[in-house]
TIRO-2110 file (N, C-alpha, C; in Angstrom, 1 decimal):
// TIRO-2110
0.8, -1.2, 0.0, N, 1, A
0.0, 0.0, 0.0, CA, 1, A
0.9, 1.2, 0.0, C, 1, A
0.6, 1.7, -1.1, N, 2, A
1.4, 3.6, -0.9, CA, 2, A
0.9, 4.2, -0.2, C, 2, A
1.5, 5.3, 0.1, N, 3, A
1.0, 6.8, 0.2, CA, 3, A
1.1, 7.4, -0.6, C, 3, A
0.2, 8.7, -0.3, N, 4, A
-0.2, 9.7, -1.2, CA, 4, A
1.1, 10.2, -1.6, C, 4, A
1.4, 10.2, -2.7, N, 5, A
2.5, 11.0, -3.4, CA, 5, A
3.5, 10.4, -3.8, C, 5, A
3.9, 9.2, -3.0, N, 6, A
4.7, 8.6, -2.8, CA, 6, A
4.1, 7.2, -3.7, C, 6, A
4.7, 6.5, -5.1, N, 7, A
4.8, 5.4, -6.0, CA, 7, A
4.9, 3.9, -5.3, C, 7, A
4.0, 3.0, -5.2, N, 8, A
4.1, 1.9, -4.5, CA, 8, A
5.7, 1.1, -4.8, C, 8, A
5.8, 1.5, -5.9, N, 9, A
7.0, 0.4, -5.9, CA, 9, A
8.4, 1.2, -5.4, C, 9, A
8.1, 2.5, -4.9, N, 10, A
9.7, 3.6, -4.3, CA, 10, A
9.7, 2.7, -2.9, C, 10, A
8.8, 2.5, -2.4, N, 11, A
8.8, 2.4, -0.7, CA, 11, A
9.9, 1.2, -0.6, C, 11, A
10.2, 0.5, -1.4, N, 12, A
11.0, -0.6, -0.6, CA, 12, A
11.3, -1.6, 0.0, C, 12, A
9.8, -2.1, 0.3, N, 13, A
9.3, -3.1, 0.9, CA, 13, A
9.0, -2.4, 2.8, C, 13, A
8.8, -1.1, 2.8, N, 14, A
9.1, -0.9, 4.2, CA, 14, A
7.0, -0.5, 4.3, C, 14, A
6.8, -1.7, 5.2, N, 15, A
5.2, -1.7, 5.8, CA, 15, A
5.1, -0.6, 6.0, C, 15, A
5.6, 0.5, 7.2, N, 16, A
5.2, 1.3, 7.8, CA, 16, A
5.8, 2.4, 8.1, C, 16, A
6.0, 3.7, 7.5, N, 17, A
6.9, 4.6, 8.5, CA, 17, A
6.6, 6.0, 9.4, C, 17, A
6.6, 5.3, 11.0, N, 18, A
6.3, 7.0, 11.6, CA, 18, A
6.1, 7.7, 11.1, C, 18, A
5.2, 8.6, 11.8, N, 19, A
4.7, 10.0, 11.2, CA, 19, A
5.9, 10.9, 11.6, C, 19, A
6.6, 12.1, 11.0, N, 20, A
7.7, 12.9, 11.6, CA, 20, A
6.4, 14.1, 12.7, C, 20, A
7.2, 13.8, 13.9, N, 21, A
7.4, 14.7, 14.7, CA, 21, A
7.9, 16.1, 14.6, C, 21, A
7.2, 16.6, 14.3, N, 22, A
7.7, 18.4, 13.9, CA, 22, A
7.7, 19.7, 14.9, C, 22, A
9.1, 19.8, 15.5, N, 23, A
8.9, 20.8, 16.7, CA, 23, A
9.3, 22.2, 15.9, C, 23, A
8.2, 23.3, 16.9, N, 24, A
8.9, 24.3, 16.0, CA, 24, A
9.7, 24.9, 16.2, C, 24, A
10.8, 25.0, 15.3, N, 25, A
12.2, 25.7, 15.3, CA, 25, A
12.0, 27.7, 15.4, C, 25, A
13.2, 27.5, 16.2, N, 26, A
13.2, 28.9, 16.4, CA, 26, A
13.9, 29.7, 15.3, C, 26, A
13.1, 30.9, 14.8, N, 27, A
14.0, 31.8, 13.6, CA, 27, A
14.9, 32.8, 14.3, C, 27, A
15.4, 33.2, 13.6, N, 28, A
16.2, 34.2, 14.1, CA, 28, A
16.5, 35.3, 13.1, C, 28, A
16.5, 36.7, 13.8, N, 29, A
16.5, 37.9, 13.4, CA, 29, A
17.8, 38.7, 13.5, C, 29, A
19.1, 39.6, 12.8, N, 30, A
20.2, 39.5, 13.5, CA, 30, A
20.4, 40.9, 12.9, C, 30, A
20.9, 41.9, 13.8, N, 31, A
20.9, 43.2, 13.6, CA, 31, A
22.6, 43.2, 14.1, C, 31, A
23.4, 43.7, 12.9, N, 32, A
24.5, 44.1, 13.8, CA, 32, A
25.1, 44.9, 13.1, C, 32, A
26.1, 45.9, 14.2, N, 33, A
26.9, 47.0, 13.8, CA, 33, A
28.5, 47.1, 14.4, C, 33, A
29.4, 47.8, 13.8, N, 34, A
30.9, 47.9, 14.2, CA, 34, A
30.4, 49.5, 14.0, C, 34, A
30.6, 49.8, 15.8, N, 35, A
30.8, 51.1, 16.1, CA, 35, A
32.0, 52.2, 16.6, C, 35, A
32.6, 52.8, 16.2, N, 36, A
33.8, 53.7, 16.9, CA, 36, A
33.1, 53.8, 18.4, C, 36, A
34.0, 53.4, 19.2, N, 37, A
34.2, 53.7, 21.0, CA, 37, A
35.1, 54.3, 21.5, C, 37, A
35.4, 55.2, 21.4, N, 38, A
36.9, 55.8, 21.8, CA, 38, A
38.0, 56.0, 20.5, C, 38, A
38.8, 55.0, 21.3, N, 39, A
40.3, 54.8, 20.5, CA, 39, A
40.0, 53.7, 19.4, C, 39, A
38.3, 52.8, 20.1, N, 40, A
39.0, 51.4, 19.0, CA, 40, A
37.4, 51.5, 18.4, C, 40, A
37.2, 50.1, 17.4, N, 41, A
36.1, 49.4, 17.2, CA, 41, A
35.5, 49.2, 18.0, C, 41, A
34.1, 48.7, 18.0, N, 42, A
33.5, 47.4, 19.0, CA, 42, A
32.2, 46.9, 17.7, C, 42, A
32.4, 45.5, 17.6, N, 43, A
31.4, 45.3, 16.7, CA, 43, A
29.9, 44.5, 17.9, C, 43, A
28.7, 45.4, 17.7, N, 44, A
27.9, 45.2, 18.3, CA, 44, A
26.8, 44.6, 17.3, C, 44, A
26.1, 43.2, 18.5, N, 45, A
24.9, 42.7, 17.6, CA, 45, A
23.7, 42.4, 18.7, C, 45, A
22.7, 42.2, 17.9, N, 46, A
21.0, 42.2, 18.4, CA, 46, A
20.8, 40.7, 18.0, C, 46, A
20.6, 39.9, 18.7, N, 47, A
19.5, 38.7, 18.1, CA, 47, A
18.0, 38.4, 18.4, C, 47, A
17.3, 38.5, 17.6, N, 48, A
15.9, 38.6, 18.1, CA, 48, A
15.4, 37.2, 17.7, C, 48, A
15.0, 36.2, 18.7, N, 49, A
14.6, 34.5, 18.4, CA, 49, A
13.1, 34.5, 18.5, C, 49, A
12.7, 33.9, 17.8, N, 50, A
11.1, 33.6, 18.0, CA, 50, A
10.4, 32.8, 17.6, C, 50, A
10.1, 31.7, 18.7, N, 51, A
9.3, 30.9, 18.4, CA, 51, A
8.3, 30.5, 18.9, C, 51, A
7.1, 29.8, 18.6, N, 52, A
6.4, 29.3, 18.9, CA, 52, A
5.2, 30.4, 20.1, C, 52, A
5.5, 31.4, 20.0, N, 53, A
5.0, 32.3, 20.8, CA, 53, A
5.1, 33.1, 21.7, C, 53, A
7.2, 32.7, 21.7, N, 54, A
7.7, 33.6, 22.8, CA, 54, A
8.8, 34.3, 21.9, C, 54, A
9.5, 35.4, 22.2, N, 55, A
10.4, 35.9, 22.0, CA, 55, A
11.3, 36.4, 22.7, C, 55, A
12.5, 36.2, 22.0, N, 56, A
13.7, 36.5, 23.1, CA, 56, A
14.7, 37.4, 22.7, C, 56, A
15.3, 38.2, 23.4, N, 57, A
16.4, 39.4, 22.6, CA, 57, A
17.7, 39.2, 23.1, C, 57, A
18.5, 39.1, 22.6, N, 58, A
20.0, 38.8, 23.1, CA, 58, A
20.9, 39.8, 22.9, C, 58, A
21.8, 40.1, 23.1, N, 59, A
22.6, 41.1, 22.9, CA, 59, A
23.6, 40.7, 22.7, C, 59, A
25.3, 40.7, 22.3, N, 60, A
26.3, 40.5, 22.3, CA, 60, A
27.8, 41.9, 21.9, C, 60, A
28.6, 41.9, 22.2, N, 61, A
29.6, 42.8, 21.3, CA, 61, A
31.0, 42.4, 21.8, C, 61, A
31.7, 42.5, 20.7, N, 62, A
33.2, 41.9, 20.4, CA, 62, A
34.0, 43.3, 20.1, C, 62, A
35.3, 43.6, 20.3, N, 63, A
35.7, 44.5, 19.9, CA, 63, A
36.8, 43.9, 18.7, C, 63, A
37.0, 44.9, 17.4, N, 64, A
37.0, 44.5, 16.2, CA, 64, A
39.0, 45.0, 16.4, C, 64, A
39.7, 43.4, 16.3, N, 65, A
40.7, 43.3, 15.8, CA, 65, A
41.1, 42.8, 14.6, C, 65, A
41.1, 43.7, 13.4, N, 66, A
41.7, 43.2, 12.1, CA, 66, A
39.9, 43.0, 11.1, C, 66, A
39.8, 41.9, 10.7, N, 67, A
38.9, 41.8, 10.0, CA, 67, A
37.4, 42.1, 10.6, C, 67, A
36.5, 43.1, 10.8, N, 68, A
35.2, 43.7, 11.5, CA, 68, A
34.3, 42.4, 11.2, C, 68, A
34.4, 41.1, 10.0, N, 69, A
33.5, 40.7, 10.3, CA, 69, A
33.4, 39.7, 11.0, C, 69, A
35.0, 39.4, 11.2, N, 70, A
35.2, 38.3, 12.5, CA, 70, A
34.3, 38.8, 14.0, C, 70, A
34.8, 39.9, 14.2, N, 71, A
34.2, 40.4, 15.0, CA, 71, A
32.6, 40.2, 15.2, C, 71, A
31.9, 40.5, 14.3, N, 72, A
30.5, 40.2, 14.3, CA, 72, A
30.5, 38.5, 14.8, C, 72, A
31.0, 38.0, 14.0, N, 73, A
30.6, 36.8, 14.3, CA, 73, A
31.2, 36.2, 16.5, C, 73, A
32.3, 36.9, 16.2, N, 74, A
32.4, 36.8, 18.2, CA, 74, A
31.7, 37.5, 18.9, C, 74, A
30.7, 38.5, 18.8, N, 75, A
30.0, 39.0, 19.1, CA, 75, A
28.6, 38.4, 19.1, C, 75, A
27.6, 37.8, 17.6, N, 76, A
26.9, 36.7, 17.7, CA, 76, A
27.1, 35.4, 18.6, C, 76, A
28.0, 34.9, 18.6, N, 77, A
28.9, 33.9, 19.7, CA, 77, A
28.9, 34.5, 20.9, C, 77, A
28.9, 35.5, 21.4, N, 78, A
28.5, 36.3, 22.7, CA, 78, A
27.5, 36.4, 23.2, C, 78, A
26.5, 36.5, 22.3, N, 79, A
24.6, 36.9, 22.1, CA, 79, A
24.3, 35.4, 22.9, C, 79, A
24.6, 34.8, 22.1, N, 80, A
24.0, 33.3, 21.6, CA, 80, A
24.5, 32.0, 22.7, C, 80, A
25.8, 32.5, 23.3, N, 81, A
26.5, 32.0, 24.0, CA, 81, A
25.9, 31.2, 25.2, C, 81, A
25.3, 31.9, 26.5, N, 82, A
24.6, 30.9, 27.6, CA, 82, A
23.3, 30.7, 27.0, C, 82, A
22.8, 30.5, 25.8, N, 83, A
21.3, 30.3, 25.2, CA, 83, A
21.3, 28.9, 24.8, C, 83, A
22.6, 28.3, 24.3, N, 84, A
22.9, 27.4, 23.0, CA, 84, A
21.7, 26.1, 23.4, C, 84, A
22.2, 25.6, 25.4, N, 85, A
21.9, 24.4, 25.5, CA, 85, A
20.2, 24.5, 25.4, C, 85, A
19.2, 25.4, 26.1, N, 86, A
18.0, 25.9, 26.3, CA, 86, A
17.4, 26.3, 24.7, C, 86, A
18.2, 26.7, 23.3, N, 87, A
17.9, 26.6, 22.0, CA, 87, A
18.0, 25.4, 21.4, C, 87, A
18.9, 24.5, 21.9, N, 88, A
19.3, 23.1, 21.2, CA, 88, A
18.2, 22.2, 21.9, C, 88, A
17.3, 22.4, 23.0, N, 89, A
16.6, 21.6, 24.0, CA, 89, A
15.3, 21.2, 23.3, C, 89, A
END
């Protein structure tokens, strides 16, 4: 027996397969800037997560040695940092 969409003779011989379980994933929104602070850089970012009907705002900033967009991304990595295990859950 097929399913819908799916050609009797693709399946494989496989009777049955679980239905997928679908959690919803959180999107993410990412605002960031490399600002003058004084003497140096600081590359500053926003993360705004949202899912399922809550939203969360993170914040992060790296100060920019050499390439600004490394920076962004150690900054993202700052934001995102004590969230990882509570977003991966």
């Amino acid at each position: 027996r097929g399913e819908p969409g799916i050609p009797a003779g693709q399946l494989g011989g496989v009777a049955h397969v679980p239905p997928l379980v679908l959690r919803p994933r959180p999107t993410a929104q990412l605002a960031a800037a490399v600002v003058p602070f004084g003497n140096c850089e600081v590359a500053t970012v926003v993360v705004l997560l949202v899912c399922d009907g809550w939203v969360e705002q993170l914040a992060g900033s790296a100060l920019v040695a050499g390439d600004p967009r490394q920076a962004v991304v150690r900054a993202t990595l700052a934001a995102v940092n004590r969230r990882l295990e509570a977003l991966l859950a």
